[in-house]
N, C-alpha and C positions, 0 to 999 in steps of 0.2 A: 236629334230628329225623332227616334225610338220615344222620348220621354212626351216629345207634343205628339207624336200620335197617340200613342196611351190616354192624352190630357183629353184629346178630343174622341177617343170611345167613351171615355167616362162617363164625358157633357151629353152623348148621345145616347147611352143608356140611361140615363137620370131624366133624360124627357121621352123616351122610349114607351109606345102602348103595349102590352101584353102582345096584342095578335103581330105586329110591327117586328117585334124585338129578332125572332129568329132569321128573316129576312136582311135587317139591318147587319145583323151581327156578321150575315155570309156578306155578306158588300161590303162591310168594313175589311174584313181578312184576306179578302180577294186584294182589295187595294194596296193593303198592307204588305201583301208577297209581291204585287206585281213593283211595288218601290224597291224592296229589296232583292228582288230574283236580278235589277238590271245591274246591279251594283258588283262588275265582273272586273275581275282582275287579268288584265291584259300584261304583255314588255314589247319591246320595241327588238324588231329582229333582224335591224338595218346598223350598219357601222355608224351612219348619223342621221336623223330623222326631223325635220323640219314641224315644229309644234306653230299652231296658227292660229288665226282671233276667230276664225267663223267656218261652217266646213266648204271648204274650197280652195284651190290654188289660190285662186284671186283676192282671196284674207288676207290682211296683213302677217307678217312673220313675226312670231313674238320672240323664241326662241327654239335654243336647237337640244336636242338630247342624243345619250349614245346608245348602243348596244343594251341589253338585258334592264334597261331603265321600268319598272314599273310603274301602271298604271289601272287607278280605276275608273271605271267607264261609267257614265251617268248616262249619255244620251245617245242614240243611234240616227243618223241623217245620211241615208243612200250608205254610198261606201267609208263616209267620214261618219268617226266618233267622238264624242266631248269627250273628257276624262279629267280628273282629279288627283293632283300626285302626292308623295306623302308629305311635302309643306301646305297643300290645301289648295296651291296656286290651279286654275282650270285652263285649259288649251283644247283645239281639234287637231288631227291627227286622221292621215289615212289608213283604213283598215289594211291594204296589204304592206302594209310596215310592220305589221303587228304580228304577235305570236301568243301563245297560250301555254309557253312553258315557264316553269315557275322559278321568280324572278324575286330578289329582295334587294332594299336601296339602306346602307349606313347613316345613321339619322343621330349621330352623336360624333363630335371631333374623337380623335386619334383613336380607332379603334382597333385593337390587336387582331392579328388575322394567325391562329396557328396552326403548325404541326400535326394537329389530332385534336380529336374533340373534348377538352378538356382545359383546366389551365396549366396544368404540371406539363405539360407540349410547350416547345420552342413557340417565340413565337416568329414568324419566317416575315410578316410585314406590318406596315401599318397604314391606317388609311383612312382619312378624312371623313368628314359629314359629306353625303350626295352621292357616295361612290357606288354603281347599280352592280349586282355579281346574279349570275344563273347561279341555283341550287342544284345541285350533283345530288344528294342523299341529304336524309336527316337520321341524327343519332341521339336519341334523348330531346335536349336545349340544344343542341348542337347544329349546326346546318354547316355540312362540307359547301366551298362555293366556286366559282371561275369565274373570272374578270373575262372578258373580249377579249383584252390582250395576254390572255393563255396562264397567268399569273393564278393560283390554288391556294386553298388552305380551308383553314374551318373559324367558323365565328359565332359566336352566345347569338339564340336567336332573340333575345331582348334590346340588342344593337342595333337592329333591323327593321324596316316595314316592309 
């Protein structure tokens, strides 16, 4: 998305008039942040939270998600938000389901979960593609994490979205 907006200042500065130019340039920039300021990173801070086709109860149900599941938010409608998960799939979802603490989802099978932040630590589990954990701290690459169901450890933040 970044690379066609780039595509499309270009084209407008290349037909751009002198007097024009510094006006156009603030209206592009404004646009530019107001697409990316909405692009927030929400979780889900319900034990299970109903994901929907359109915002309202009366949507169909597409699917459901758990605890600490992240999410990025594209659209805002009343108290329902769109949002974006890390396969790309899109849902609505109600805002008080939601939370703003910071939430990472496992995006590669069998992923070790250790000990300490490092690889020479035990490693204490392991844990699927999808699996969502709250981050406790970060150390380096490292991000200490907790599952819902009270399960700990630390995992390479390259594992994660």
């Amino acid at each position: 998305m970044v690379m066609k907006d780039f595509q499309t200042v270009k084209t407008v500065f290349r037909k751009c008039t002198p007097g024009l130019c510094p006006v156009m340039t603030v209206f592009l920039l404004l646009s530019l942040m107001a697409t990316t300021a909405l692009a927030e990173r929400l979780s889900v801070a319900v034990p299970i939270a109903n994901i929907r086709s359109g915002p309202g109860d009366n949507h169909e149900l597409l699917w459901k998600v758990e605890k600490y599941h992240p999410l990025e938010i594209v659209k805002k409608s009343g108290s329902w938000y769109q949002f974006k998960d890390f396969e790309g799939d899109s849902g609505w979802i109600s805002s008080p389901l939601l939370t703003n603490a910071p939430t990472v989802i496992t995006k590669t099978d069998k992923c070790n979960i250790r000990s300490g932040p490092g690889n020479q630590y035990d490693v204490v589990f392991i844990v699927d593609r999808g699996i969502p954990f709250k981050v406790v701290t970060k150390k380096e690459k490292w991000l200490q994490i907790e599952h819902a169901d009270g399960d700990k450890g630390w995992i390479y933040n390259n594992l994660v979205w």
